[in-house]
N, C-alpha and C positions, 0 to 999 in steps of 0.2 A: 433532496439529494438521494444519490441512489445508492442502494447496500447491497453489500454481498458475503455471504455465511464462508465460509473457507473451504467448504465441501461442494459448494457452487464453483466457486474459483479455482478450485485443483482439478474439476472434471473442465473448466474452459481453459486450464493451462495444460490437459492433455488433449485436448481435441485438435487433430492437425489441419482440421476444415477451416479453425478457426483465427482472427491473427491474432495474439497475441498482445494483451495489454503492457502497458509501462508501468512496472512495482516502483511505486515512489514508498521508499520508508523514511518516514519523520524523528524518526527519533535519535537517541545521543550516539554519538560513534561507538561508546561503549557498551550498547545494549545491540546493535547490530554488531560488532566484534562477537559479541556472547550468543548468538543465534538471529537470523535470515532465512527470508523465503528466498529459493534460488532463483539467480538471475534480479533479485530486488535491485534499486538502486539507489544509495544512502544522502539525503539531502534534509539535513535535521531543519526543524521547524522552523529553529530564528534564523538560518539560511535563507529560507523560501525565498522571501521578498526578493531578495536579491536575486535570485536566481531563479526567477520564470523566466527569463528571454532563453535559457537554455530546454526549456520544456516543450515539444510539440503540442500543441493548442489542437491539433486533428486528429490527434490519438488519444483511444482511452487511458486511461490512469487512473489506477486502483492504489490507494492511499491507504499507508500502513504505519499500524504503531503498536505499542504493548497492548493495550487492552481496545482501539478502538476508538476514546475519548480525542485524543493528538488531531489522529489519523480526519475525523469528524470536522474540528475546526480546522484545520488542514485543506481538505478539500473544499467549506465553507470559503474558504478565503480563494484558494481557488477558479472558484465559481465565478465568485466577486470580480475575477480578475481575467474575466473571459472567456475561461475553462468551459467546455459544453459539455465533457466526456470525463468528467469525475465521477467516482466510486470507491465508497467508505467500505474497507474491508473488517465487517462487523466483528469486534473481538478480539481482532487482531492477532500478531504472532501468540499469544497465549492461545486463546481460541484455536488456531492452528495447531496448534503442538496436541492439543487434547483431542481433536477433532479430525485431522490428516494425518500426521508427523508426529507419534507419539516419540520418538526418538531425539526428537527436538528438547535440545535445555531450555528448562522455564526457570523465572527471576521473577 
């Protein structure tokens, strides 16, 4: 599976050469209420299942969660599921907040 450091992903989410991946975050409504990468889009993990027929299967999709762990088996199951263009965003929103967005609240 493939990773990506948050200082990789904030220069591919400023490059306008580039298109643009789909921020899936896995985690609880209330830890996306409490800080998000912008433009993410909130579809918590026991959701999933249910809800791949709404996902573009030809778009990347960079998977996201508190620390990385979620976000990992997240995109694992993904994969599983036909996904070609999955990407574990290493660390996760913490990792981001230390690393990009120090202005970002951590929990």
């Amino acid at each position: 599976m493939r990773q990506i450091t948050p200082t990789e992903l904030k220069q591919w989410l400023d490059d306008p050469a580039r298109a643009k991946p789909f921020l899936l975050d896995v985690r609880e409504p209330w830890e996306f209420e409490r800080c998000r990468l912008p433009d993410a889009s909130l579809v918590p993990m026991r959701e999933l299942p249910a809800r791949l027929d709404a996902l573009e299967r030809g778009r990347e999709i960079v998977v996201i969660c508190h620390h990385g762990v979620r976000s990992f088996h997240a995109a694992r199951f993904l994969e599983h599921n036909g996904f070609h263009q999955v990407i574990n965003l290493s660390g996760g929103v913490d990792a981001w907040a230390k690393q990009v967005d120090p202005t970002m609240p951590l929990y």
